[in-house]
VOGU-3710 file (C-alpha; in Angstrom, 3 decimals, decimal comma):
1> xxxxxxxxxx> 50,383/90,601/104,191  49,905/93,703/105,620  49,980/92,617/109,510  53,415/91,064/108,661  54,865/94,056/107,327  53,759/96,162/110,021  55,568/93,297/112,672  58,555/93,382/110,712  58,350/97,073/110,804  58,234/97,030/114,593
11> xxxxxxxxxx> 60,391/94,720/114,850  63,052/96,993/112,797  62,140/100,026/115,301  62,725/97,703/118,504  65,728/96,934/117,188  67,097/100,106/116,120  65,799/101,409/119,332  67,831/98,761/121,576  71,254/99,955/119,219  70,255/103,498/120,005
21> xxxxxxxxxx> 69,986/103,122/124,001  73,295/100,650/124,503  75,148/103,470/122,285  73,475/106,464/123,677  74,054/104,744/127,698  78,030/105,532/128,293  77,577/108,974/126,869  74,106/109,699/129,427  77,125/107,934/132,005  79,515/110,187/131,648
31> xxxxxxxxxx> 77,433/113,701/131,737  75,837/112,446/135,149  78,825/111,129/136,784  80,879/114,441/135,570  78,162/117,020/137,413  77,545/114,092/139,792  79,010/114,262/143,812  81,835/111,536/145,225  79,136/110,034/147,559  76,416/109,934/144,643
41> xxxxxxxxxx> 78,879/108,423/142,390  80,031/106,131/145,161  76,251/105,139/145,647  75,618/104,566/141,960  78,610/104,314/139,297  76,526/103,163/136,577  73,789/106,143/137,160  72,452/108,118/133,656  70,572/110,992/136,400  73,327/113,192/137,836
51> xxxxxxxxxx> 72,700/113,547/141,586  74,063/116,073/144,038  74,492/118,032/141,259  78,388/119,697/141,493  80,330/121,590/138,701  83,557/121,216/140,745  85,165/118,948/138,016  84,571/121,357/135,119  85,787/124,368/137,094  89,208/122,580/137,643
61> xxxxxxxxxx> 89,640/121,572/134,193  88,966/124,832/132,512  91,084/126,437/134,876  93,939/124,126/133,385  96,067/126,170/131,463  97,044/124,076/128,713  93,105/123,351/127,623  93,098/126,942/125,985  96,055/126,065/124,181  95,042/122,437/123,011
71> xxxxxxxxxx> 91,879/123,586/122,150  93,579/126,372/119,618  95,668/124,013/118,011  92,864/121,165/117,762  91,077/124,253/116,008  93,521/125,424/113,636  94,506/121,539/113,006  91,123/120,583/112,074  89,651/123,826/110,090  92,783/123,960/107,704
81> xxxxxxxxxx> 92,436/119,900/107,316  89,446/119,994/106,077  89,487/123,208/103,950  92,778/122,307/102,446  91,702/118,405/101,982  87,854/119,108/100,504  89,920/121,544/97,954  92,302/119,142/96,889  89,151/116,749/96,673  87,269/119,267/94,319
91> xxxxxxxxxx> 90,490/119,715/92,268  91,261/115,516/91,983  87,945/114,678/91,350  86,122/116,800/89,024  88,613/115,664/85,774  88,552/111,827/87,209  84,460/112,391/87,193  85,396/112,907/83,209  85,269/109,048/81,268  86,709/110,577/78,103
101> xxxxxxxxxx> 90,042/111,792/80,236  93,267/109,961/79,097  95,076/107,879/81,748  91,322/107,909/83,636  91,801/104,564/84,608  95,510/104,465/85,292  94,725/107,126/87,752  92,214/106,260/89,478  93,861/102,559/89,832  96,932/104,230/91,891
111> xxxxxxxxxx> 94,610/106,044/93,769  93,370/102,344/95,085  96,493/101,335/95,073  97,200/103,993/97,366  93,998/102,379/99,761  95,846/98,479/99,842  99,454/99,654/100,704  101,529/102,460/102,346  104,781/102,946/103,540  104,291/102,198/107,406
121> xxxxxxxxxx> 105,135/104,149/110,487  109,012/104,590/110,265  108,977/106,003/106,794  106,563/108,198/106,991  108,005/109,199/110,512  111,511/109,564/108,227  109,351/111,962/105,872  107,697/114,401/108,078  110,960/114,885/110,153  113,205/115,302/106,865
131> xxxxxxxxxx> 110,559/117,891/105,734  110,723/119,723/109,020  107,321/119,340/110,436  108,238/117,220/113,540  106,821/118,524/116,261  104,636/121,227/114,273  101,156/121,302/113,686  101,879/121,189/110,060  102,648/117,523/111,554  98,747/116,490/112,360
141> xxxxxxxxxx> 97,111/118,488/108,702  99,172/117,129/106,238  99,523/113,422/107,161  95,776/112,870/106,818  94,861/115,437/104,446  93,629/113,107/101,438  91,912/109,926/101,683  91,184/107,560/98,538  88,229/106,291/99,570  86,846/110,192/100,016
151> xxxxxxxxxx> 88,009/110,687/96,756  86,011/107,839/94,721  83,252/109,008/97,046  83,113/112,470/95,641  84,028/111,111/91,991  80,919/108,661/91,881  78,602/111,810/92,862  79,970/114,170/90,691  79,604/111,286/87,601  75,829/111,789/88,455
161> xxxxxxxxxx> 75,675/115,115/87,741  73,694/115,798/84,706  76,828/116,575/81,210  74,210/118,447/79,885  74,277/121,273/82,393  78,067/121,731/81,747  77,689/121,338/78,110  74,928/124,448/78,092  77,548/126,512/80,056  80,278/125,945/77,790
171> xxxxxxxxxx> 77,706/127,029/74,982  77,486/130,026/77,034  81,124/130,682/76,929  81,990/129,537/80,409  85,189/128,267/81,662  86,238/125,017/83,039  87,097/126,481/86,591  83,782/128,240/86,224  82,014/125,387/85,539  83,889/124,018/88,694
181> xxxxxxxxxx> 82,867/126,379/90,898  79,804/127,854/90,021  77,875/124,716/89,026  79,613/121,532/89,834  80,475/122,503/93,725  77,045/123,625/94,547  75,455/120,611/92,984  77,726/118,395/95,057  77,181/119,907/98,694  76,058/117,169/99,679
191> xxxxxxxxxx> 79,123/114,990/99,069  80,754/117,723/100,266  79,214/118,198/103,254  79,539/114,318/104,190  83,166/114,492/103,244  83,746/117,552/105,745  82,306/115,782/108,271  84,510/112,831/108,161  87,715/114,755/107,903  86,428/116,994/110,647
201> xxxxxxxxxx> 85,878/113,992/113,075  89,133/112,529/112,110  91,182/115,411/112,969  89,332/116,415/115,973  89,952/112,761/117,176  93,316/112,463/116,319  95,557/110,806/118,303  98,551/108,412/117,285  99,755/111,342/114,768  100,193/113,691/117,856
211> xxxxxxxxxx> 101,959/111,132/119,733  103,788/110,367/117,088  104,746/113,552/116,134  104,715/116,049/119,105  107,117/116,847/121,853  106,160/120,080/123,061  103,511/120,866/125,471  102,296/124,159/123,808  101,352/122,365/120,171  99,328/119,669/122,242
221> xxxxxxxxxx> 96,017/118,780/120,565  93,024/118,276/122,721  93,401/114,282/122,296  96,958/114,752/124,073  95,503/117,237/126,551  92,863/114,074/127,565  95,528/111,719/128,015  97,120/113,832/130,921  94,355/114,116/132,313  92,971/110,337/132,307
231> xxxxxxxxxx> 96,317/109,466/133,007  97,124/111,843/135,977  93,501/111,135/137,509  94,852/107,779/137,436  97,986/108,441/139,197  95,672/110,258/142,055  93,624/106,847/142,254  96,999/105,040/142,869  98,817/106,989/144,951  95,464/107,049/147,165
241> xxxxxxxxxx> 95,682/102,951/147,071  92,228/102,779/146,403  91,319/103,949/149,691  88,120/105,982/148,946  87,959/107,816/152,095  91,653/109,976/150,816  89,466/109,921/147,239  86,805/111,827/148,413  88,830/114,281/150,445  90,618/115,703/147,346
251> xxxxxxxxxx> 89,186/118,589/145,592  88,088/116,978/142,892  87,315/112,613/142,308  89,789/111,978/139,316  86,647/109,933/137,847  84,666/113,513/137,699  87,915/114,856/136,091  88,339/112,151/133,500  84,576/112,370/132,244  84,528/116,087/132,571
261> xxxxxxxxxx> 87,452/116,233/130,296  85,743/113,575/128,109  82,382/115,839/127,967  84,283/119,069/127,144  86,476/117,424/124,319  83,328/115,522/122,320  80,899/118,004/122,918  81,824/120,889/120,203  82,409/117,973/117,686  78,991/116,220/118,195
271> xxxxxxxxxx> 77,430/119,630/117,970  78,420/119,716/114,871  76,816/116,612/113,455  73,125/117,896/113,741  73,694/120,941/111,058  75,459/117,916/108,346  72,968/115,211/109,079  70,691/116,445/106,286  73,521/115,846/103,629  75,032/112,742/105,229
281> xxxxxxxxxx> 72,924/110,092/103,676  72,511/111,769/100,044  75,816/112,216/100,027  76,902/108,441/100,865  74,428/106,748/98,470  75,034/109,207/95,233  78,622/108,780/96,207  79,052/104,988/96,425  76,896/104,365/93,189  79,225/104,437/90,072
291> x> 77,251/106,351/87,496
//
């Protein structure tokens, strides 16, 4: 019994393992080509070992000068996202947590409605224009600010928490917004926590909305800012006709720029997953177990 636990245990690792190289192999890619030289790249496309090691690519894109800007606004779209969403989550589902609230279920049925249908592109194209956010960042927040299936998420969890804590505080004298804040909201930092991570990679990815939405080059997120630059490093590869020799004699390979663009983009946004990680999986199973 013992020796075929400890194969299928192996087994499981080898497995995992294999998912964790073929996922973890275009990201090794990209770093090695990015720092990589033309005639190393040339040599070996599919390389995870940079060679020839050159920064040349990373000096020419942060020497663009809309990356600054993009970078701002990916900022300020992403940190006032999340703040303003995990609020509105704390607000919505601390009295839906509550079974003995009137119109519980008739709320929290609309709020799945909400999950099954929508309005589409052109109307809510119609709305954001007719409430004067086109082409503001006020355009890339709101649109994706609250998400159903975050909301159940953080309603489940804070179901879980113990009524007998919130009873003693309102013994105590304590108010509901106290209660709120000073109990319920620590308690669910992990659900929290997971939430703000998923918003945060949403917004930090987002890129339909801007296109969408955006016209001016100054309120460019950094997903826009990639595009131009995968897309003009592809105009250098066709106007050279694929003749590698004219490739190599411009100051940067538009490969280097397009995975040196790719690198600076993720990087700030995967740094961010380490310090969450902890709450990520207590927060998903309290969260999808009704209590």
């Amino acid at each position: 019994m013992h020796k075929k636990i400890e194969l299928f245990d192996i087994a499981i690792y080898l497995i995992v393992s294999l998912i964790c190289a073929v996922m973890l192999y275009p990201l090794l890619n990209v770093a090695a080509v990015s720092i990589s030289s033309h005639s190393a790249y040339l040599q070996n496309p599919m390389r995870i070992w940079p060679s020839q090691i050159s920064f040349d690519a990373y000096k020419e894109i942060l020497s663009h000068p809309v990356l600054a800007r993009s970078y701002l606004n990916t900022l300020i779209v992403t940190v006032s996202g999340v703040a303003l969403g995990i609020f509105l989550y704390i607000i919505t589902a601390y009295p839906l947590s509550k079974t003995h609230l009137k119109g519980r279920a008739l709320l929290i049925n609309l709020v799945i409605f909400t999950m099954l249908f929508n309005g589409g592109l052109i109307p809510n194209f119609y709305l954001i224009r007719s409430l004067g956010m086109l082409d503001t960042l006020a355009a890339l927040v709101f649109p994706g600010l609250f998400s159903a299936f975050s909301l159940i998420l953080m309603v489940n969890f804070m179901q879980n928490i113990p009524e007998e804590l919130e009873e003693a505080a309102k013994m105590d004298g304590a108010s509901e917004p106290y209660i709120l804040f000073k109990i319920v909201v620590p308690l669910s930092m992990p659900i929290i926590a997971t939430l703000t991570l998923f918003a945060a990679v949403g917004y930090w990815n987002s890129f339909f909305s801007a296109i969408i939405y955006i016209r001016s080059v100054e309120n460019w997120p950094l997903m826009l800012f990639l595009r131009e630059v995968i897309e003009g490093a592809h105009m250098l590869q066709i106007s050279a006709g694929g003749n590698s020799a004219e490739i190599g004699n411009m100051n940067v390979m538009p490969e280097k720029l397009k995975y040196a663009t790719i690198m600076i983009v993720m990087l700030p946004i995967l740094s961010v997953y380490p310090f969450l990680q902890r709450f990520f999986v207590k927060g998903i199973m309290l969260g999808s177990i009704k209590g």
